[in-house]
C-alpha positions as CSV (number, residue, x, y, z in Angstrom):
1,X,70.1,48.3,20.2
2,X,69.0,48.9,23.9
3,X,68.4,46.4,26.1
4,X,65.0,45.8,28.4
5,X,64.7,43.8,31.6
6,X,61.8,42.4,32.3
7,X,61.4,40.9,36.0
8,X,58.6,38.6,36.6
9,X,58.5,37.7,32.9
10,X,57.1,34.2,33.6
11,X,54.1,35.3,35.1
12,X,50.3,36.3,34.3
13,X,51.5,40.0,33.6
14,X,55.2,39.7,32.5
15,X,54.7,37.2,30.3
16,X,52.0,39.1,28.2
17,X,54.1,42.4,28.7
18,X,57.4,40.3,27.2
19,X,55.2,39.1,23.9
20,X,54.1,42.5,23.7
21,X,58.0,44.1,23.8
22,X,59.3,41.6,21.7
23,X,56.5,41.7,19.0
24,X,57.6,45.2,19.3
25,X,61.0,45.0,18.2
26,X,62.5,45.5,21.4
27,X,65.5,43.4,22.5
28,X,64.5,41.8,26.0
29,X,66.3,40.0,28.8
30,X,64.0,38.3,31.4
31,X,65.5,37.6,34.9
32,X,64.0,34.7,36.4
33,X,64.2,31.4,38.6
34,X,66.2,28.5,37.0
35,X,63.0,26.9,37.2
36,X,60.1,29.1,36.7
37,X,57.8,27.8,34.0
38,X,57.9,29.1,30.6
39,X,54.7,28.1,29.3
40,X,52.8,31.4,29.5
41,X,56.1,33.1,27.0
42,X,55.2,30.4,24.3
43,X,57.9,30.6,21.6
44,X,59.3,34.0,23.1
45,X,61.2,31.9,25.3
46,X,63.6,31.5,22.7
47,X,63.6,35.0,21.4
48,X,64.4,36.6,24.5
49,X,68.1,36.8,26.7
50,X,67.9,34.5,30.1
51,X,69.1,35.9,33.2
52,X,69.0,33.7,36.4
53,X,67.9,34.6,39.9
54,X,66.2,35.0,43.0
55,X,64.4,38.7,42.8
56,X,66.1,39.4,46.3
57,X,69.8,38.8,44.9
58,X,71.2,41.7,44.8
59,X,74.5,40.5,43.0
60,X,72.3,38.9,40.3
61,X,70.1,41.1,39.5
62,X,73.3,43.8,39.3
63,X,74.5,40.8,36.9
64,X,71.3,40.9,34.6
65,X,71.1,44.5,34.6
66,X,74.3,45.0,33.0
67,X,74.0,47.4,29.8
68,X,70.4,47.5,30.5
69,X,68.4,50.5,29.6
70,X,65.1,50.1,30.4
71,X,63.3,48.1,33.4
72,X,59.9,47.1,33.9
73,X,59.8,45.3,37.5
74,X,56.7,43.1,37.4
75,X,57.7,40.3,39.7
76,X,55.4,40.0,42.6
77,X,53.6,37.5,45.2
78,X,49.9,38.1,45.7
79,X,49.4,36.0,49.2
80,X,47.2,35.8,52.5
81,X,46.7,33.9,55.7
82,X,49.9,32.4,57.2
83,X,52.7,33.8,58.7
84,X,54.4,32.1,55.9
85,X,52.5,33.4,53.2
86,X,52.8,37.1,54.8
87,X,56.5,37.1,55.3
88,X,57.0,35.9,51.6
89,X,54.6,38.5,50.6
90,X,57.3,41.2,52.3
91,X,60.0,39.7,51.2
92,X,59.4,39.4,47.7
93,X,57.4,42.6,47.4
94,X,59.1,44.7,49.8
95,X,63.1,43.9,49.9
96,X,62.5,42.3,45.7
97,X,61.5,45.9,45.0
98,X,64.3,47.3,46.8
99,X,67.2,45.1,44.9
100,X,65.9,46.0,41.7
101,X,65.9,49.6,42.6
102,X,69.3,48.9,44.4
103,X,70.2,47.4,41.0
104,X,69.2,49.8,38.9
105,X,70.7,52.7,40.6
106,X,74.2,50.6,40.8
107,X,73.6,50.0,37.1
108,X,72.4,53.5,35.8
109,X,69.6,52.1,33.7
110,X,67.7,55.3,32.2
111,X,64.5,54.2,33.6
112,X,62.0,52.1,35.3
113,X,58.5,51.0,35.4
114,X,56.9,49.3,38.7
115,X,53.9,47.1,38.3
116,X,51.6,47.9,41.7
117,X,48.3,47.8,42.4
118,X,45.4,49.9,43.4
119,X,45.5,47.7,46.6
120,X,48.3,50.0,47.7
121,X,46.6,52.8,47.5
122,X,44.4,51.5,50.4
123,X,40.4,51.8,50.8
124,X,38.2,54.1,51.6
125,X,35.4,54.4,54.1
126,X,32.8,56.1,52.2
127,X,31.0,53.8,49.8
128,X,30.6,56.8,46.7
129,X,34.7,56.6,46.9
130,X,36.3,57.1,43.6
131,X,40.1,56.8,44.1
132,X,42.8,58.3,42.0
133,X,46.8,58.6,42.1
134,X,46.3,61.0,45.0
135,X,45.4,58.4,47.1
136,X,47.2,58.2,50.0
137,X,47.6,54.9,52.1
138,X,45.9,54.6,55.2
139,X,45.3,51.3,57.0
140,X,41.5,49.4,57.9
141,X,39.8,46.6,58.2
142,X,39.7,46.3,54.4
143,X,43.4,46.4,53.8
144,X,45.1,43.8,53.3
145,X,48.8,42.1,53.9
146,X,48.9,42.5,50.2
147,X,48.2,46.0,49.8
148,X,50.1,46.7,52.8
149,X,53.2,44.8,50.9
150,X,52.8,46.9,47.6
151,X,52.5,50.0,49.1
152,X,55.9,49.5,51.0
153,X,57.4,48.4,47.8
154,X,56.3,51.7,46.1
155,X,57.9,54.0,49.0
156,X,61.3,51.9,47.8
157,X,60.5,53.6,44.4
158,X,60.2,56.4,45.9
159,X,63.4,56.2,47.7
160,X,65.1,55.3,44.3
161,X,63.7,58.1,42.9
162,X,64.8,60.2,46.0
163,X,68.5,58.7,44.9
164,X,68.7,59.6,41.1
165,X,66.3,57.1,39.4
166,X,63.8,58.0,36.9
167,X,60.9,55.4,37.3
168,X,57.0,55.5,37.2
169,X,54.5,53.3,38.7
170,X,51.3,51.5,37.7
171,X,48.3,50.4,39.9
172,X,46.4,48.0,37.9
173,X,43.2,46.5,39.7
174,X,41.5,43.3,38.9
175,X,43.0,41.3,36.2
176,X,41.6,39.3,33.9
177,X,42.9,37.1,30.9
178,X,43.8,33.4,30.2
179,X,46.5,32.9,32.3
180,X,47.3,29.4,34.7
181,X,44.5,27.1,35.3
182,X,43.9,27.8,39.0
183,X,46.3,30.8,39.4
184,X,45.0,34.3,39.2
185,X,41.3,35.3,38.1
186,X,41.5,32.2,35.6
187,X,40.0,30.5,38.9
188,X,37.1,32.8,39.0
189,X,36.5,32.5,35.7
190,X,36.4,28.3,35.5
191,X,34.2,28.4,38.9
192,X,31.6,29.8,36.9
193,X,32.3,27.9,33.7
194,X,31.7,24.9,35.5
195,X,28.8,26.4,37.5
196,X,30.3,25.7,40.7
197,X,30.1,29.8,41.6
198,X,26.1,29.8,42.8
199,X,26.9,32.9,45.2
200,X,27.8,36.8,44.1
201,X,29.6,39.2,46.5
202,X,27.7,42.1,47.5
203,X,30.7,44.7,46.4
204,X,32.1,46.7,43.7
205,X,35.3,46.3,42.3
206,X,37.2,47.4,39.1
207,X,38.1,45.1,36.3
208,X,41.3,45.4,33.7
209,X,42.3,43.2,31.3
210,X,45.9,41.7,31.0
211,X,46.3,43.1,27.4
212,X,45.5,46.5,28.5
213,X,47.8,46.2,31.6
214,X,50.7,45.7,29.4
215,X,49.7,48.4,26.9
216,X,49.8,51.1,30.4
217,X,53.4,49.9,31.4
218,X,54.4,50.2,27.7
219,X,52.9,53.8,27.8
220,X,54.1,54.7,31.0
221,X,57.6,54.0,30.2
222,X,57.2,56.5,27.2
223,X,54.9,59.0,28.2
224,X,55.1,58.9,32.1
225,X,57.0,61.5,34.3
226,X,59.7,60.8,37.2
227,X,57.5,59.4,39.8
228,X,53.9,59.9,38.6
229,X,51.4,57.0,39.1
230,X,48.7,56.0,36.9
231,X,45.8,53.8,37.9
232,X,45.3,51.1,35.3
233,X,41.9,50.0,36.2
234,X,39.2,49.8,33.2
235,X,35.8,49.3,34.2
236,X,34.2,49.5,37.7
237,X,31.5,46.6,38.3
238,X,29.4,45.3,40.9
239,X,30.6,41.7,41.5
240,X,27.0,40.5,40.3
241,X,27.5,42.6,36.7
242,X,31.0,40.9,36.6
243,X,29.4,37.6,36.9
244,X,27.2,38.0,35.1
245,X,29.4,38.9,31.5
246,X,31.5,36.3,32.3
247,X,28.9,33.4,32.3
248,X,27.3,35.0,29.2
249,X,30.6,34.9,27.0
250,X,30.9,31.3,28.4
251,X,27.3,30.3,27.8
252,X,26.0,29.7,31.5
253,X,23.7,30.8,33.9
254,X,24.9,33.6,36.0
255,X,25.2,32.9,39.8
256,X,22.1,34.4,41.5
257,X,22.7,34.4,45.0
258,X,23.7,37.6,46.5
259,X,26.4,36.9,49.4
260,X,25.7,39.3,52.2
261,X,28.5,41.3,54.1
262,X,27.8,39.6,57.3
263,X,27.3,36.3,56.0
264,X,31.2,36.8,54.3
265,X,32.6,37.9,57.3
266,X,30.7,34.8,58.7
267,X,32.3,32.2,56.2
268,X,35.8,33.9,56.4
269,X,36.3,33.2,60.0
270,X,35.4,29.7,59.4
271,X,37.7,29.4,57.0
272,X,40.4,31.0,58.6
273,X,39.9,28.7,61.6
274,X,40.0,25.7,59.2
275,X,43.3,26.7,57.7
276,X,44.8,27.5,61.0
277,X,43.9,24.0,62.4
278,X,45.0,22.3,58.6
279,X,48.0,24.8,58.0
280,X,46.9,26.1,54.7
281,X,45.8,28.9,53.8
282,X,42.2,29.7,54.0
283,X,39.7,29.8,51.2
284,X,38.1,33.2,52.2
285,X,40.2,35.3,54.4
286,X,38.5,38.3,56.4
287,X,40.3,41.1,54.9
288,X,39.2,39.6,51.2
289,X,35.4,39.2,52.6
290,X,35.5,42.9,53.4
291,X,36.8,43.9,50.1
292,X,34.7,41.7,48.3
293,X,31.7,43.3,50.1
294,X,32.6,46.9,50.2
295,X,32.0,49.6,46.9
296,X,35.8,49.8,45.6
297,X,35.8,52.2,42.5
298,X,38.7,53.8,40.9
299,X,39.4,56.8,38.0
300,X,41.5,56.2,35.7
301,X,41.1,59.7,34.3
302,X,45.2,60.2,34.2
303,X,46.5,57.5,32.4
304,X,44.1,58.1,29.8
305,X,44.8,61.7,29.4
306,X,48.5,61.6,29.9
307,X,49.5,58.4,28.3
308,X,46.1,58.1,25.7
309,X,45.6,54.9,27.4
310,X,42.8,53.2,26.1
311,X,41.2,49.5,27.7
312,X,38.8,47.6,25.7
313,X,35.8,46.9,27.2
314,X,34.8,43.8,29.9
315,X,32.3,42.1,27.6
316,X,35.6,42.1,25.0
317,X,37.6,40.6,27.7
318,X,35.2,37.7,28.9
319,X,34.5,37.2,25.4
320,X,38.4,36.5,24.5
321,X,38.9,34.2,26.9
322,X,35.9,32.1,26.7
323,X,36.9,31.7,23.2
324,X,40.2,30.5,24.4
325,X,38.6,28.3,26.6
């Protein structure tokens, strides 16, 4: 039977995308840190092959991709602020990607698929922007280290491509699902369970659940071509609608305060002063107040065409995991 590698597997995405694989039938080996949790995996843990690493190693990652088949790279940092936080960004986003492209085309696995994000296809300046997979990246105020990082990390597809590897790419947007208390959306999500979100951003952005992001990377590594791109986002909502479902599934009251652009911008610089005098990272950065304040919409017209992709809807999604909650 052939083998799968699934980077990132301990994570919000890789660990749904491993339960999905293996409740597939498919035989999966999961590179990872000697001491990355495991509590997301559940009892896949133990039905799935171990391989140990840092994702910029070349020599173990060429080690964990032997008589590997298939690779779905999901491993990523989603960062802002510091120096610190920017340079691991690059590094594990940037030169990860290119090791396990490095890897793979040392290894001669048959193909690839790399987890992106609509943040590296970069913004746009008109606010009745839909953006596709023809999106090309071009830098503003908006943009952030983040994007900046993902983007670079799909021109190292690109160059693996370039170099004899068959892979495909997916730009999921906002995710949502149980995950980590305090990592990911989940934090989003208990703010307003706890009624400690009174404030709405002014923007639009696009939601996707976790389930359905693992359904798209499933799809994409059947029914994808060499290099194609498919935006995985479900649902485009203004931050007030997003709020809103989410407080209804978890029996609240929505916040009702609309958070003016300006008055963003306004908070992020504080907070980006107080984390540069405390050395954290800030609560708001600029580039996030932007984003949060701008209209971000996306079509994902191609990956349900071509791969008969198919995401449930929002209300389903805040639903499940108040449930869970």
């Amino acid at each position: 039977m052939s083998m799968t590698l699934v980077t990132g597997a301990t994570g919000f995405v890789g660990a749904v995308l491993t339960r999905r694989l293996v409740r597939d039938g498919v035989s999966v080996r999961v590179f990872r840190r000697a001491g990355s949790k495991l509590d997301l995996l559940g009892e896949t843990a133990q039905e799935v092959e171990h391989a140990f690493g840092d994702i910029t190693d070349d020599l173990a990652l060429q080690k964990a991709m032997q008589g590997v088949e298939y690779v779905y790279h999901v491993a990523g940092n989603i960062g802002f602020g510091s120096s610190r936080a920017r340079n691991r960004l690059m590094s594990v986003n940037v030169d990860g990607t290119a090791a396990v492209v490095n890897a793979a085309l040392a290894g001669g696995v048959r193909r690839l698929v790399h987890a992106s994000s609509v943040a590296a296809l970069g913004r746009s300046n008109r606010p009745d922007a839909v953006l596709d997979e023809r999106a090309e990246w071009q830098r503003s105020k908006s943009s952030s280290t983040y994007g900046y990082s993902k983007y670079l990390a799909e021109l190292e597809v690109q160059r693996g491509i370039a170099e004899g590897l068959d892979a495909a790419m997916v730009n999921p947007s906002l995710i949502f699902g149980l995950g980590r208390k305090g990592e990911n959306t989940r934090r989003i999500v208990d703010q307003i369970r706890r009624k400690r979100m009174p404030m709405y951003p002014a923007g639009v952005t696009s939601v996707v659940d976790v389930l359905d992001v693992a359904d798209g990377m499933v799809r994409a590594m059947k029914y994808g071509e060499t290099g194609e791109r498919f935006v995985l986002a479900a649902h485009n909502l203004s931050w007030e609608e997003m709020f809103g479902q989410l407080a209804q599934a978890c029996g609240v009251a929505p916040p009702t305060i609309r958070l003016a652009p300006a008055a963003a911008i306004l908070f992020a610089c504080f907070s980006e002063a107080g984390a540069f005098l405390t050395r954290t990272e800030p609560l708001l950065p600029r580039a996030n107040a932007r984003f949060m304040s701008a209209a971000n919409r996306y079509d994902n017209t191609l990956a349900r065409e071509k791969l008969g992709w198919r995401p449930r809807s929002f209300e389903e999604t805040a639903r499940r995991i108040a449930e869970a909650l």
